[in-house]
Structures are given as structure tokens and as C-alpha cells.
Phi, psi and omega in degrees: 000133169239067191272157154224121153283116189233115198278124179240350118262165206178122130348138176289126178350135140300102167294116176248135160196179171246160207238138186267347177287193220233109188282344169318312212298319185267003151304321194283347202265319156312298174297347161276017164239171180279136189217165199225108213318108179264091153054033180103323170294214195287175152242171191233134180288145188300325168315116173245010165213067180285315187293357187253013155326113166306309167317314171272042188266340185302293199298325189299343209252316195286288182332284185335302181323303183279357170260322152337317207277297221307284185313315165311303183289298205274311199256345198054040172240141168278020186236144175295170212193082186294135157259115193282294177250167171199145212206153184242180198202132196231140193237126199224180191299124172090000176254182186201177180221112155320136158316133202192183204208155190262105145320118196100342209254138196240285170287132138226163181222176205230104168274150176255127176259341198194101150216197184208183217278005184236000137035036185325108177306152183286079201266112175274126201254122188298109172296337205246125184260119219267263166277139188258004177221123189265121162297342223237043219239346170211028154236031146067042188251023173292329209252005151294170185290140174291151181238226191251033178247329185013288206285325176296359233187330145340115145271334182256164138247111190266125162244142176308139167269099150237140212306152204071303179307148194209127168222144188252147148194183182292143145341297207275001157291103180329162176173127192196171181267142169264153187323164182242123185260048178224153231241353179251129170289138184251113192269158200180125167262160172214178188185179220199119181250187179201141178309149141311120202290124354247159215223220183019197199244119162322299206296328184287339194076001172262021169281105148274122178209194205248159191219033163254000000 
């Protein structure tokens, strides 16, 4: 046999990391603003630059840091990468955030600020359609064992809310909370970048900037 599987595109990474500074401190800083019932869901702080807090200038800085290295590692550009907004959203038992995708947005991420081991995981949804005809859908073949293709066939991803950790992805990537069956509130900031103006090639035809 010379079967060869040769991965020929990929999706951009999940970027993970932990904020090494001191999280009581920016929970005590969260719970002090006002926040508002989003539509039946989860709530959302009236701040929508929560991260431009004098109090969070430590942490906005760390986040920044790490989407330079993400964009660096992963894209091999070298440009800077603005967090335009950011917002924290508190998830308390029966609520949930739907699935949904950011606009405008070039990169967005998830700090977990206050969650406990029963959680609701962050769950991201595979965008990319793969197959236009499902083999699996009755002769039952989902229920073979995963190999190292897992991830073309994957619909879902979860990642755990552990306190600290920050995951980065594209923006258009779907992504919601499931109701939360846990008696402890799950607190989270999120945000939402952009290259910095000015950005593409002149000569290309591909320039953006601003022109006021």
C-alpha cells in the first residue's frame, strides 16, 4: 500500500494562553460595572471597551502582546492588530449565549475571568464544509473510531472556562455558550480587533486606509 493523506489547507489555529497577573483583582474590577439583560441570554456589560478601564491597561496590554505573537506565529505578518471593543458578559444557571460570529472584526477572543469546574464550555462550530454529501447519516458509519483526520469531520470544538486563559480565533468563526447548569456565575471579557489603518499594498490595489 502507498496510500499517502497530504493535508493540503488549514484553518487558522485556536491561540491559547494564561494571563499570568492577578485575577481576583480584575473580577473585583468587572463586578464593578453595570450590566444588562441581553435578550433573554446571558448579560452584557453597558461598557463596550471595557478593556480601555485604567484599571485593565496591565491586562489590555497582555492581550495585545498575545495577538501580535498569534499573528506572527500563524499569519507571518508582522503588523500591528488593534483591540477595537471589548465586553464582559456574566452567565448565572439557565442562561446561555446562542450561537453567532463577530463582524467587522478581524481576530476575536475570550478571557474566562470567574468560572468553576461545571461551566459551560466555549463551544466553536466548524465553518468549513467539507463534504456536500453525508455518508453518516444512516448506515451508521460516525460511530467508527477517530483517527488523526478527526478535526476534517469534527463539528464542534469545546474549550474549558479556565480561570485566566485567553483563546484567540477568526472572528466568522460561529461560537456560543450552552445553557449553564451550574450554580456559580461564569464571567468572561471578550474583544474584537482590527489591522491598524493603514494596511494592504498601493501598487495592488489593495489598500486600506483612511482618508479623512
Amino acid at each position: 500500500m502507498f496510500d499517502q493523506y497530504i493535508n493540503m489547507f488549514s484553518p487558522p489555529p485556536l491561540g491559547v494562553t494564561q494571563f499570568t497577573g492577578d485575577i481576583k483583582y480584575v473580577q473585583k474590577i468587572i463586578k464593578e460595572n453595570q450590566f444588562e439583560s441581553n435578550g433573554g441570554w446571558n448579560s452584557i456589560s453597558n461598557d463596550k471597551c471595557i478593556l480601555d478601564l485604567p484599571e485593565l491597561v496591565t491586562l489590555k496590554t497582555y492581550i495585545s502582546d498575545f495577538v501580535h505573537r498569534y499573528v506572527l506565529k500563524v499569519f507571518r505578518i508582522n503588523h500591528k492588530i488593534d483591540i477595537t471593543q471589548s465586553w464582559s458578559t456574566i452567565t448565572n444557571n439557565g442562561e446561555e449565549h446562542p450561537d453567532h460570529f463577530h463582524v467587522n472584526s478581524y481576530l476575536s477572543g475570550v478571557m474566562f475571568v470567574k468560572s468553576s469546574e461545571d461551566s459551560p464550555p466555549l463551544s466553536l462550530q466548524n465553518n468549513i464544509k467539507v463534504p456536500t454529501i453525508s455518508l453518516d447519516l444512516f448506515d451508521g458509519n460516525q460511530n467508527l473510531p477517530q483517527n488523526e483526520f478527526a478535526s476534517v469531520t469534527a463539528t464542534t470544538f469545546s474549550v474549558a472556562p479556565v480561570e485566566g486563559s485567553i483563546v484567540l480565533f477568526p472572528s466568522l468563526t460561529p461560537h456560543g455558550v450552552s445553557k449553564s447548569k451550574s450554580n456559580d456565575e461564569r464571567i468572561i471579557i471578550a474583544f474584537n480587533t482590527f489591522p491598524r489603518l493603514p494596511f494592504g499594498c498601493k501598487n495592488e490595489t489593495n489598500l486600506v486606509m483612511s482618508r479623512i
